[in-house]
N, CA, C and O of each residue as an XYZ file, in Angstrom:
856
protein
N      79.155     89.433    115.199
C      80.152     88.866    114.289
C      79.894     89.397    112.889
O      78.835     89.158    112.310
N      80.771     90.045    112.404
C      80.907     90.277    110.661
C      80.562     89.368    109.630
O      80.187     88.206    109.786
N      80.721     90.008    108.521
C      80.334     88.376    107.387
C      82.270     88.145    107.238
O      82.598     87.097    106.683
N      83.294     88.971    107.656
C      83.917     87.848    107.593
C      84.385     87.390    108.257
O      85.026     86.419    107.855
N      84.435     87.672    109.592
C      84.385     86.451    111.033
C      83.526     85.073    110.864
O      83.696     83.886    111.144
N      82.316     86.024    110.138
C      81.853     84.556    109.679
C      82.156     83.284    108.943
O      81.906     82.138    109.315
N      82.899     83.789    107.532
C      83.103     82.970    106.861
C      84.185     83.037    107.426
O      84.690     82.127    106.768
N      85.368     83.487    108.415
C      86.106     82.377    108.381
C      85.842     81.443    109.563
O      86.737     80.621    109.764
N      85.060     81.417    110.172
C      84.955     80.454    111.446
C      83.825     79.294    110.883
O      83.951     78.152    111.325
N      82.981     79.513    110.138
C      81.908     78.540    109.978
C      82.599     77.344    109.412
O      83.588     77.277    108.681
N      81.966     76.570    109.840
C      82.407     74.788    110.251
C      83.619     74.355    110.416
O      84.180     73.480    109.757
N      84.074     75.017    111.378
C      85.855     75.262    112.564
C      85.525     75.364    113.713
O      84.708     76.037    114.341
N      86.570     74.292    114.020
C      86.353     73.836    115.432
C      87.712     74.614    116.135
O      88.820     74.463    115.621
N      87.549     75.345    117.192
C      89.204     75.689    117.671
C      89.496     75.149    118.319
O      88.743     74.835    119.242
N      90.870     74.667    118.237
C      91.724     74.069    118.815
C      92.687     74.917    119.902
O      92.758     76.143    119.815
N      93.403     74.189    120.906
C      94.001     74.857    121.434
C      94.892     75.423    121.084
O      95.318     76.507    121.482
N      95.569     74.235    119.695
C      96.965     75.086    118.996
C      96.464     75.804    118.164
O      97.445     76.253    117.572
N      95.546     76.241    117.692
C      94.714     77.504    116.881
C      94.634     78.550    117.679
O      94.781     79.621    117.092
N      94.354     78.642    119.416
C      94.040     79.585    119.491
C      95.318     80.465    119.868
O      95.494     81.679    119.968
N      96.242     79.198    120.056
C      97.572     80.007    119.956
C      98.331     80.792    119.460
O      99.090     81.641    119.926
N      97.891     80.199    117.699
C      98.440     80.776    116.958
C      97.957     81.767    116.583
O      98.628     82.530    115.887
N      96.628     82.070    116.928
C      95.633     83.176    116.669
C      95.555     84.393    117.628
O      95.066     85.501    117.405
N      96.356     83.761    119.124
C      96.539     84.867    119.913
C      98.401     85.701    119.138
O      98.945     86.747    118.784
N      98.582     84.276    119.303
C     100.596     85.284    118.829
C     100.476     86.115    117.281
O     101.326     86.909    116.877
N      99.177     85.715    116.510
C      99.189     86.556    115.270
C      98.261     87.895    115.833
O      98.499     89.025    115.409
N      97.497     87.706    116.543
C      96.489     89.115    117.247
C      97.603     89.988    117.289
O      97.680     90.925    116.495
N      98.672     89.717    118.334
C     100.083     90.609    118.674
C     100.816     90.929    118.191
O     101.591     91.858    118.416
N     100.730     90.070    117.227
C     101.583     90.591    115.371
C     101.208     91.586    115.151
O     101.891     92.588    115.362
N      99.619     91.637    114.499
C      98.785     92.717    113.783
C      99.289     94.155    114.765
O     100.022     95.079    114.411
N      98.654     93.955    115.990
C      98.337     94.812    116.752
C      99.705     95.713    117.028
O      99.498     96.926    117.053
N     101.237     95.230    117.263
C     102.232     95.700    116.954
C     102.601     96.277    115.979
O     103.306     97.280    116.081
N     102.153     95.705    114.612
C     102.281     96.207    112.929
C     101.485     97.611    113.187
O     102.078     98.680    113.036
N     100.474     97.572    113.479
C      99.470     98.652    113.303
C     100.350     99.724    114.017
O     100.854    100.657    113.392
N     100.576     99.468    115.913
C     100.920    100.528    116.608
C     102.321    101.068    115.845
O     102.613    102.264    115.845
N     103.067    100.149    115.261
C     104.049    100.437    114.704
C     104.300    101.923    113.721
O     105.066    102.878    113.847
N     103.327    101.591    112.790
C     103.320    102.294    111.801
C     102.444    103.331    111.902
O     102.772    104.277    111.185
N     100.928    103.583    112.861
C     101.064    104.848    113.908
C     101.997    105.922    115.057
O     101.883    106.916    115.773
N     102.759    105.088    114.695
C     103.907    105.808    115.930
C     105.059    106.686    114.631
O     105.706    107.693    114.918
N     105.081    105.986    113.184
C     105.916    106.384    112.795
C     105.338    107.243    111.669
O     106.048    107.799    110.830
N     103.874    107.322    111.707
C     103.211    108.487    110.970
C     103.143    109.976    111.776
O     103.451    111.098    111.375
N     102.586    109.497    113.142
C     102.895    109.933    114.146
C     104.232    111.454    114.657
O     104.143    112.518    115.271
N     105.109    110.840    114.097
C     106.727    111.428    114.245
C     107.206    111.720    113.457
O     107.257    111.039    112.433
N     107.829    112.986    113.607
C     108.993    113.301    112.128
C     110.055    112.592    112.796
O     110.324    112.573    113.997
N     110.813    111.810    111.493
C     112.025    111.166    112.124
C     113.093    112.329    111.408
O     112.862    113.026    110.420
N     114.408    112.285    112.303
C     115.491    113.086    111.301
C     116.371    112.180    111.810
O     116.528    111.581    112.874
N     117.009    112.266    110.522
C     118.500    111.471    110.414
C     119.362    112.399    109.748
O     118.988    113.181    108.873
N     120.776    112.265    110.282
C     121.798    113.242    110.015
C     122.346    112.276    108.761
O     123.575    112.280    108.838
N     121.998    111.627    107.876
C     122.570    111.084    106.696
C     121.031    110.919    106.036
O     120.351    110.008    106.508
N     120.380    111.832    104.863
C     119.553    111.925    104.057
C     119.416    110.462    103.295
O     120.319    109.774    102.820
N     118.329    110.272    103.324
C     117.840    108.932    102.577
C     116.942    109.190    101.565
O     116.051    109.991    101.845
N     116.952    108.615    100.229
C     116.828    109.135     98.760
C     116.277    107.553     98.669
O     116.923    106.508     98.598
N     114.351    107.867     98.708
C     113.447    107.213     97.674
C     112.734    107.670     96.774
O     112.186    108.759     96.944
N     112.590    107.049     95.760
C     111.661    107.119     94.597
C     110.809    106.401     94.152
O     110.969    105.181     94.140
N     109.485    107.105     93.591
C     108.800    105.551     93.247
C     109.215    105.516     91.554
O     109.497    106.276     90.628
N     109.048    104.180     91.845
C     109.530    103.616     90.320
C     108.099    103.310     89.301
O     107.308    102.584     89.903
N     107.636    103.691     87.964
C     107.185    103.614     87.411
C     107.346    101.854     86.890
O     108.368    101.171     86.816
N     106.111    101.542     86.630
C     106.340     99.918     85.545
C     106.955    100.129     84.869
O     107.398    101.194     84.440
N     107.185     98.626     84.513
C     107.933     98.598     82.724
C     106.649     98.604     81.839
O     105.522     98.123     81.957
N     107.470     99.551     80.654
C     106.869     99.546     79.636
C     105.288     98.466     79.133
O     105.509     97.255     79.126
N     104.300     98.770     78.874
C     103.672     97.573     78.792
C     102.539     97.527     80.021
O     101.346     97.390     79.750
N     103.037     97.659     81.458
C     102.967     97.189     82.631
C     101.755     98.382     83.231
O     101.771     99.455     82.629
N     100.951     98.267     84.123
C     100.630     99.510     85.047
C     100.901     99.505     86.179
O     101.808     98.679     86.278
N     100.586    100.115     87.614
C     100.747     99.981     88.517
C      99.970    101.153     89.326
O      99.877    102.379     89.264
N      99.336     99.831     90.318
C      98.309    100.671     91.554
C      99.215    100.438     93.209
O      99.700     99.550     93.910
N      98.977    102.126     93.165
C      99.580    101.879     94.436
C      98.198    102.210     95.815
O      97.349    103.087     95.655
N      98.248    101.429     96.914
C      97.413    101.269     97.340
C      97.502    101.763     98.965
O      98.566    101.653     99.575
N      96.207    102.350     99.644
C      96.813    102.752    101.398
C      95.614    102.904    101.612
O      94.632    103.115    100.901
N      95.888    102.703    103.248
C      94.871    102.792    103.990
C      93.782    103.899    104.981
O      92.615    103.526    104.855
N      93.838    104.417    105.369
C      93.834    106.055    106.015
C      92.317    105.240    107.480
O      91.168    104.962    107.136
N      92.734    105.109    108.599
C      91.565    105.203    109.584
C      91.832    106.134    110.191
O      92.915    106.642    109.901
N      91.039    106.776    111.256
C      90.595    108.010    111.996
C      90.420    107.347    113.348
O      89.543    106.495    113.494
N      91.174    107.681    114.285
C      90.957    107.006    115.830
C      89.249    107.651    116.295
O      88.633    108.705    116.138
N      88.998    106.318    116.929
C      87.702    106.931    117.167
C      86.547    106.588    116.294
O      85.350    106.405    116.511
N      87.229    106.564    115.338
C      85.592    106.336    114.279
C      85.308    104.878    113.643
O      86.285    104.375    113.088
N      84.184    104.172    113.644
C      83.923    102.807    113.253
C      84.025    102.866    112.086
O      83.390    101.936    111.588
N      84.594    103.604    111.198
C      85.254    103.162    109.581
C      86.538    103.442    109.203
O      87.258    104.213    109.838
N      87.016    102.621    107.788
C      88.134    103.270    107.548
C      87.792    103.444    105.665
O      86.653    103.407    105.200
N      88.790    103.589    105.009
C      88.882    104.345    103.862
C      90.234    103.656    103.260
O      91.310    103.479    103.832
N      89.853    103.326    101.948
C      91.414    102.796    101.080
C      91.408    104.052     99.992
O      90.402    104.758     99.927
N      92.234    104.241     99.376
C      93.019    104.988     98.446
C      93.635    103.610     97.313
O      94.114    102.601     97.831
N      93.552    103.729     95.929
C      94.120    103.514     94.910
C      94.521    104.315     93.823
O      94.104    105.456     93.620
N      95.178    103.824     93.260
C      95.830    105.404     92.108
C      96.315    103.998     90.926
O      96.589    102.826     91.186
N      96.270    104.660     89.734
C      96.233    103.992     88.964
C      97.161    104.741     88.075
O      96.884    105.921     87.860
N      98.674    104.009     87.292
C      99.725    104.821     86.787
C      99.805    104.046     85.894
O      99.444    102.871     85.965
N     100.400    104.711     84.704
C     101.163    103.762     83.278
C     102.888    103.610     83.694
O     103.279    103.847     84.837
N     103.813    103.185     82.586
C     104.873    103.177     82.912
C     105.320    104.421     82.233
O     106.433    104.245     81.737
N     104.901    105.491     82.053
C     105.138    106.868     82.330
C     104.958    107.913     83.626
O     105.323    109.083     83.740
N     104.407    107.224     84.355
C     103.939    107.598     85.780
C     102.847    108.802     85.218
O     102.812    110.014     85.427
N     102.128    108.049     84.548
C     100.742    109.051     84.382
C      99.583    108.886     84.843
O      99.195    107.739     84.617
N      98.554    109.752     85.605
C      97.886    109.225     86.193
C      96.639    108.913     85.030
O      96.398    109.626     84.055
N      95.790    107.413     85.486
C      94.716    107.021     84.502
C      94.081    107.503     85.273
O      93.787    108.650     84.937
N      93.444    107.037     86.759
C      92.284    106.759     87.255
C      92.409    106.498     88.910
O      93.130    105.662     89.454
N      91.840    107.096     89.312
C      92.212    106.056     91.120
C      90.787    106.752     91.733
O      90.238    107.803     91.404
N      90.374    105.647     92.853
C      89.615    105.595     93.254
C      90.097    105.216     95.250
O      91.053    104.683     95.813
N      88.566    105.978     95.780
C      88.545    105.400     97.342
C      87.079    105.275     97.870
O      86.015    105.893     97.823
N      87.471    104.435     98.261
C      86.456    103.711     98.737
C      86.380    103.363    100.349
O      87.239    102.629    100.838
N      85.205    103.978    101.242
C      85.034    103.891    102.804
C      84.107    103.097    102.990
O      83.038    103.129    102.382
N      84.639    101.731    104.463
C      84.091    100.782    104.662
C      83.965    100.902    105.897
O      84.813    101.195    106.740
N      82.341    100.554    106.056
C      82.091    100.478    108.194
C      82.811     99.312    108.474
O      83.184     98.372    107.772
N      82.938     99.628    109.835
C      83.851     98.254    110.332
C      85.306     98.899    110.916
O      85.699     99.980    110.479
N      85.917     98.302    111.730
C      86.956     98.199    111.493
C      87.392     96.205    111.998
O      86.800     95.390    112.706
N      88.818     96.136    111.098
C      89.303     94.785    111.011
C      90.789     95.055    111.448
O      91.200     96.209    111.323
N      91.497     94.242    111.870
C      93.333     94.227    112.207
C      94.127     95.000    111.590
O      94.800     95.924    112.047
N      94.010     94.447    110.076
C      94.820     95.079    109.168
C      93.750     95.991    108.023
O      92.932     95.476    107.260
N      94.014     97.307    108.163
C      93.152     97.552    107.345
C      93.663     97.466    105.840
O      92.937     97.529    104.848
N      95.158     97.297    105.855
C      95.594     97.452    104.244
C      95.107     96.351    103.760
O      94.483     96.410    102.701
N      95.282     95.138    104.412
C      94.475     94.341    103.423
C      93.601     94.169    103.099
O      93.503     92.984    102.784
N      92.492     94.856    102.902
C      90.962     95.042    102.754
C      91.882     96.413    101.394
O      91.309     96.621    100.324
N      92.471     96.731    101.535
C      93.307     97.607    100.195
C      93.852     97.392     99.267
O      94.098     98.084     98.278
N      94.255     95.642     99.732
C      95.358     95.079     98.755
C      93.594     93.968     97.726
O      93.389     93.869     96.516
N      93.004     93.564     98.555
C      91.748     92.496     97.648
C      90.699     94.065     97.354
O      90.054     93.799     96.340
N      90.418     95.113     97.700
C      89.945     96.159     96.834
C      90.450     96.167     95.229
O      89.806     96.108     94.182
N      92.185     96.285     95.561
C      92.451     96.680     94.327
C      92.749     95.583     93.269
O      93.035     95.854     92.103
N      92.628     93.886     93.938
C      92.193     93.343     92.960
C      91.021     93.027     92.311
O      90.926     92.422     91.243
N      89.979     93.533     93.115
C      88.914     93.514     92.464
C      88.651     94.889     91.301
O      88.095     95.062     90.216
N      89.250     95.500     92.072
C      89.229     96.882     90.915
C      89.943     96.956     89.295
O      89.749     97.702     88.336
N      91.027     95.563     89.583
C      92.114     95.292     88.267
C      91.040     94.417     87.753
O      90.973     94.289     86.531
N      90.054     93.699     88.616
C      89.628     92.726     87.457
C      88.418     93.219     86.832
O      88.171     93.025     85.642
N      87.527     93.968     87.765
C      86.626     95.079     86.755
C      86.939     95.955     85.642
O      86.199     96.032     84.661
N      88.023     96.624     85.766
C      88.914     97.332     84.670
C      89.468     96.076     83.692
O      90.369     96.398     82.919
N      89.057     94.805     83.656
C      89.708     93.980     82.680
C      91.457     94.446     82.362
O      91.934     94.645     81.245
N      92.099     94.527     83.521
C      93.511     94.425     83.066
C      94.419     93.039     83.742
O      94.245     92.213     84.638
N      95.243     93.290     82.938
C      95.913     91.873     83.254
C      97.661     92.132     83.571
O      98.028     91.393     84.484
N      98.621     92.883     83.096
C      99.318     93.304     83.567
C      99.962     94.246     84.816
O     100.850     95.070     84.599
N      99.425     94.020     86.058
C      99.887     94.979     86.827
C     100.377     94.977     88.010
O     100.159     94.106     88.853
N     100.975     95.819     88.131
C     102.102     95.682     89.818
C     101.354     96.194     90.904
O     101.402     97.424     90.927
N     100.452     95.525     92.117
C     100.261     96.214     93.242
C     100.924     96.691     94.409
O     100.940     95.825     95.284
N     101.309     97.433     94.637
C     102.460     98.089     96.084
C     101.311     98.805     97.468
O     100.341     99.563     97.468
N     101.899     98.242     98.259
C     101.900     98.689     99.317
C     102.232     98.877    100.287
O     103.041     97.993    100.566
N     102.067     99.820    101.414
C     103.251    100.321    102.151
C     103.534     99.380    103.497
O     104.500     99.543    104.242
N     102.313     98.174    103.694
C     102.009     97.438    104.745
C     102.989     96.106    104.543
O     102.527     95.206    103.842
N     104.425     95.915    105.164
C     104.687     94.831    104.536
C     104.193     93.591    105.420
O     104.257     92.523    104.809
N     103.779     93.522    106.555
C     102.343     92.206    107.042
C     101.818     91.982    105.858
O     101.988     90.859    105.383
N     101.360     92.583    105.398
C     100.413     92.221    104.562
C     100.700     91.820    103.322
O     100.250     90.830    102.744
N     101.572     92.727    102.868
C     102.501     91.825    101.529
C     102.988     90.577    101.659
O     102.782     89.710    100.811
N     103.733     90.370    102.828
C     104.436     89.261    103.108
C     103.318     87.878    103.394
O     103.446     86.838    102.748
N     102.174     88.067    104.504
C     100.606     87.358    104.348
C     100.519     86.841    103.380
O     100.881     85.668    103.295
N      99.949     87.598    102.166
C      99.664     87.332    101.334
C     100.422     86.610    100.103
O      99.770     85.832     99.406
N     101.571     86.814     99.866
C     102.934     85.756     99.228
C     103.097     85.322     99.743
O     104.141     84.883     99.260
N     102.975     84.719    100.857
C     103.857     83.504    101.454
C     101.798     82.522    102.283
O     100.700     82.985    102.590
N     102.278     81.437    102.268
C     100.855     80.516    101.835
C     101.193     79.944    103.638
O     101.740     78.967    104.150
N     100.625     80.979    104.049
C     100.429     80.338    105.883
C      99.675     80.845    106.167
O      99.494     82.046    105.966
N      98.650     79.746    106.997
C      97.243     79.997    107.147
C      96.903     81.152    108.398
O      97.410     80.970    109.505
N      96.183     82.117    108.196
C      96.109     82.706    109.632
C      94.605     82.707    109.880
O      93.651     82.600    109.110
N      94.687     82.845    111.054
C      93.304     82.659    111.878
C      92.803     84.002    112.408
O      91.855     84.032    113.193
N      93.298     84.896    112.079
C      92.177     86.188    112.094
C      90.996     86.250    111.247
O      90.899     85.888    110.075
N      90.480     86.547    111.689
C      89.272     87.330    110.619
C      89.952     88.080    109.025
O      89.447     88.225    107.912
N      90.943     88.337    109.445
C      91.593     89.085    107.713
C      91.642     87.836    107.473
O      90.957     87.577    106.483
N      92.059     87.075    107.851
C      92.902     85.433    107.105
C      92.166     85.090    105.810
O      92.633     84.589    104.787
N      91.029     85.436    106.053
C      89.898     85.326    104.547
C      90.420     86.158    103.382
O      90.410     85.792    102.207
N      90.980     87.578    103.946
C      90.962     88.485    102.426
C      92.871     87.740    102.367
O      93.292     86.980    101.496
N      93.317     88.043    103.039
C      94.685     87.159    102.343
C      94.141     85.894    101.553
O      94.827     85.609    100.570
N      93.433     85.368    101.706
C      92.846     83.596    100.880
C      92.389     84.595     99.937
O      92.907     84.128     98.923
N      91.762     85.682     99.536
C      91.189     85.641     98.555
C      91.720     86.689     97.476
O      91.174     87.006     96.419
N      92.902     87.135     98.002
C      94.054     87.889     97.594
C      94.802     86.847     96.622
O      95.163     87.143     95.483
N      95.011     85.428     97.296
C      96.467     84.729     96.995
C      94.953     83.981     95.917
O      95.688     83.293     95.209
N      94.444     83.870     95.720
C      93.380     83.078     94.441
C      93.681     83.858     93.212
O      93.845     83.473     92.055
N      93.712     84.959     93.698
C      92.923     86.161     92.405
C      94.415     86.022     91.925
O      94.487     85.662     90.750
N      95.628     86.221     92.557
C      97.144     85.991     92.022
C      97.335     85.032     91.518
O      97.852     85.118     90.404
N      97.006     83.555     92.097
C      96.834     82.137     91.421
C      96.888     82.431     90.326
O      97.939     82.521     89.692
N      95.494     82.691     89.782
C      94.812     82.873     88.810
C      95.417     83.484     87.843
O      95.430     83.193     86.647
N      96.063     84.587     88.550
C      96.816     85.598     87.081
C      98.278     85.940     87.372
O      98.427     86.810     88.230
N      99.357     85.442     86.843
C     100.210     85.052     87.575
C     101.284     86.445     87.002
O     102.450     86.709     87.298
N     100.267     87.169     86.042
C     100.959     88.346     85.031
C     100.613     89.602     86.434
O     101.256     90.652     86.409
N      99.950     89.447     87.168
C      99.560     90.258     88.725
C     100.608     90.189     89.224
O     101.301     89.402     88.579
N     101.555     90.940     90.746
C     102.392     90.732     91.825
C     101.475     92.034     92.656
O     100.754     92.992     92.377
N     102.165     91.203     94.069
C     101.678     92.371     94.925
C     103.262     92.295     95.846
O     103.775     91.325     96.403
N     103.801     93.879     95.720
C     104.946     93.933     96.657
C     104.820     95.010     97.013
O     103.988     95.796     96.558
N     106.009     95.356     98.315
C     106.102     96.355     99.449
C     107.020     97.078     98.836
O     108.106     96.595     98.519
N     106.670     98.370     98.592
C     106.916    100.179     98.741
C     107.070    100.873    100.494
O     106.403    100.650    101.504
N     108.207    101.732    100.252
C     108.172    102.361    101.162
C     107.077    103.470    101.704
O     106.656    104.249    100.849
N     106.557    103.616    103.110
C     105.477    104.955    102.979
C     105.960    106.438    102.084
O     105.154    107.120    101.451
N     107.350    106.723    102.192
C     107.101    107.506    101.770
C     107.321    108.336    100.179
O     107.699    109.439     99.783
N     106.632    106.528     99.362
C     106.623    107.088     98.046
C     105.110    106.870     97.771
O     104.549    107.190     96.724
N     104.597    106.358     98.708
C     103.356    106.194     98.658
C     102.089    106.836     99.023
O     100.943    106.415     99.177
N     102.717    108.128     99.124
C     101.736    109.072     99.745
C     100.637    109.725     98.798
O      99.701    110.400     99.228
N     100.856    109.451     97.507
C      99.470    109.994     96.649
C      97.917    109.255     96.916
O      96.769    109.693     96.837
N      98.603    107.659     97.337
C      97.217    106.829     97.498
C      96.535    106.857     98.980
O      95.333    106.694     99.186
N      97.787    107.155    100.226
C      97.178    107.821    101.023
C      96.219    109.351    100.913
O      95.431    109.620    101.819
N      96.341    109.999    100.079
C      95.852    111.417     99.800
C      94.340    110.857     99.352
O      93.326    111.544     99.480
N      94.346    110.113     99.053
C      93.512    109.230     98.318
C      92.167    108.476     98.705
O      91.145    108.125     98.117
N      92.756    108.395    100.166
C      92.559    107.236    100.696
C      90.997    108.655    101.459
O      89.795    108.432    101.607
N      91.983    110.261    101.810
C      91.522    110.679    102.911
C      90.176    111.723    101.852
O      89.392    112.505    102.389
N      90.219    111.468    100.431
C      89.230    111.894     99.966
C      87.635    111.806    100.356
O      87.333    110.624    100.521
N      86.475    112.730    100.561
C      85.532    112.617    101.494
C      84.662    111.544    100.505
O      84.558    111.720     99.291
N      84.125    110.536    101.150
C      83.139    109.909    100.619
C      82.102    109.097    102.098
O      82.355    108.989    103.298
N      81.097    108.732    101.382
C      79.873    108.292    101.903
C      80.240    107.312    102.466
O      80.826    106.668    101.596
N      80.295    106.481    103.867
C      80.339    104.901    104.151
C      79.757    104.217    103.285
O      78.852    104.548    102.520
N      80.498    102.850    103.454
C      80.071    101.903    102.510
C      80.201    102.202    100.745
O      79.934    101.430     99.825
N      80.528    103.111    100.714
C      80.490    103.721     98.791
C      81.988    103.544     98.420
O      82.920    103.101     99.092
N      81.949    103.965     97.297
C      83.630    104.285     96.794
C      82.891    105.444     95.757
O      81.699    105.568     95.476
N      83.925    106.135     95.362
C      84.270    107.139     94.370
C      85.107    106.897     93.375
O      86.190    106.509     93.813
N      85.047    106.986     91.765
C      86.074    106.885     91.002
C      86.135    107.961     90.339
O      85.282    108.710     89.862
N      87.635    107.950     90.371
C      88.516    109.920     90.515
C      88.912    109.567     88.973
O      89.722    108.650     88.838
N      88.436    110.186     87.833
C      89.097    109.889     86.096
C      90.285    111.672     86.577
O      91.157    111.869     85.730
N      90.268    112.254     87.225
C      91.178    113.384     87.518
C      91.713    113.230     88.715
O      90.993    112.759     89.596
N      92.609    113.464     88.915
C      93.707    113.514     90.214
C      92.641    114.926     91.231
O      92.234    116.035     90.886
N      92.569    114.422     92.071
C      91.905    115.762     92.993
C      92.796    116.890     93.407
O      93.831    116.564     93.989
N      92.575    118.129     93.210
C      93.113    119.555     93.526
C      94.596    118.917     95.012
O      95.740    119.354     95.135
N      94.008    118.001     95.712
C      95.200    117.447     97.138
C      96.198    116.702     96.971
O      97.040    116.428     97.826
N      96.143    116.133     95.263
C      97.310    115.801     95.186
C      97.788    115.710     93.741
O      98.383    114.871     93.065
N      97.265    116.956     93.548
C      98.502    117.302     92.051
C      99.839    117.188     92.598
O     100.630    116.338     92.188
N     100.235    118.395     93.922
C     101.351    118.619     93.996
C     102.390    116.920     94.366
O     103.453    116.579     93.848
N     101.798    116.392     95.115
C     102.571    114.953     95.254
C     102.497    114.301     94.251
O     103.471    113.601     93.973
N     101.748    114.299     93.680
C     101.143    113.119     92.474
C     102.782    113.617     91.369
O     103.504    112.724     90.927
N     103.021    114.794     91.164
C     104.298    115.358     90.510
C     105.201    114.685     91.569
O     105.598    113.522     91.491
N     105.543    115.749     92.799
C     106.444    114.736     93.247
C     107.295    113.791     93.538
O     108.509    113.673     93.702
N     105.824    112.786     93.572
C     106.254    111.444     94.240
C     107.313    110.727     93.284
O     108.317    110.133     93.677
N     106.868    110.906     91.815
C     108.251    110.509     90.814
C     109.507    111.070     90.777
O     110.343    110.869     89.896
N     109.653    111.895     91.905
C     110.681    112.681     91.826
C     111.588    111.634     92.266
O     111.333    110.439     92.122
N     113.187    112.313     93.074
C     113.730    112.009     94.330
C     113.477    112.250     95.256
O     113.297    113.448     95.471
N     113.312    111.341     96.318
C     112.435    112.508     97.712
C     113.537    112.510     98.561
O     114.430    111.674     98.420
N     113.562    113.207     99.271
C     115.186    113.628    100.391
C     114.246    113.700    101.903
O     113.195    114.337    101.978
N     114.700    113.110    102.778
C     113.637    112.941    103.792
C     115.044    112.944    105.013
O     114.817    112.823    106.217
């Protein structure tokens, strides 16, 4: 058992309607996940072009966009953060690889990068990510009984707390600088902080503010 299987099971008793709800959310995750492997997976084409962009903050504002990157096969995964003004300039982004694997790995991406806003002492900023389970988890106050169920609790505190924070859902494919991000080489268990955009994603990092035609 993990430390956070641990903390969330210690002094919990399961119930039968717990484990219910803990099996029909297992099938949630586990669908979310295959989901969005199947559609990284595939080029989709559509005969009517679809036009996203990522949107820069307002003025004032920053914004981290955040992703996940695992490797089938291997007992770790890796988050990506990127750190923008409301010029879409890059400050800073960092990734960081964790042993383990857990359900959802974005959310271990989404409480990274609030811990990363509150070390950087900022207080204005928009988190996006491409996982909407996990966005939606985490804004909306229903208890889950996975093992993530802890980093959503400790996601929705740190927001409590600072109410000048949001965390909302971006499409994947404006979000591909923090995946680039995500697949930067680092040590298990470490993180890296990038003060330069790495040589892999100048070209998106331009990009991604573009229009993208997909």
């Amino acid at each position: 058992m993990n430390d956070i299987e641990h903390h969330v099971w210690q002094n919990k008793t399961l119930t039968t309607q717990m484990a219910m709800q803990w099996s029909v959310q297992v099938k949630q995750w586990r669908d979310s996940q295959q989901l969005k492997l199947s559609r990284n997976n595939s080029s989709v084409q559509n005969n009517e072009a679809k036009v996203f962009k990522w949107h820069p903050p307002s003025e004032g504002r920053m914004k981290v966009n955040v992703d996940a990157h695992i490797v089938a096969g291997c007992s770790w995964f890796s988050c990506g953060l990127i750190l923008r003004d409301h010029q879409g300039k890059f400050i800073r982004a960092r990734t960081h690889r964790f042993a383990g694997i857990v359900p959802v790995v974005e959310a271990i991406g989404v409480l990274e990068a609030t811990r990363w806003i509150n070390s950087l002492g900022m207080h204005d900023v928009d988190i996006e990510s491409d996982s909407l389970v996990t966005v939606q988890a985490i804004n909306k106050a229903v208890e889950n009984y996975l093992e993530v169920g802890v980093v959503f609790q400790k996601c929705r505190e740190f927001l409590n707390d600072r109410r000048n924070i949001s965390v909302s859902f971006v499409k994947k494919q404006v979000n591909k600088v923090a995946h680039l991000i995500a697949r930067v080489p680092c040590e298990v268990n470490c993180f890296i902080d990038l003060m330069t955009p790495p040589r892999s994603v100048l070209e998106p990092l331009e990009s991604e503010s573009l229009i993208m035609i997909i």
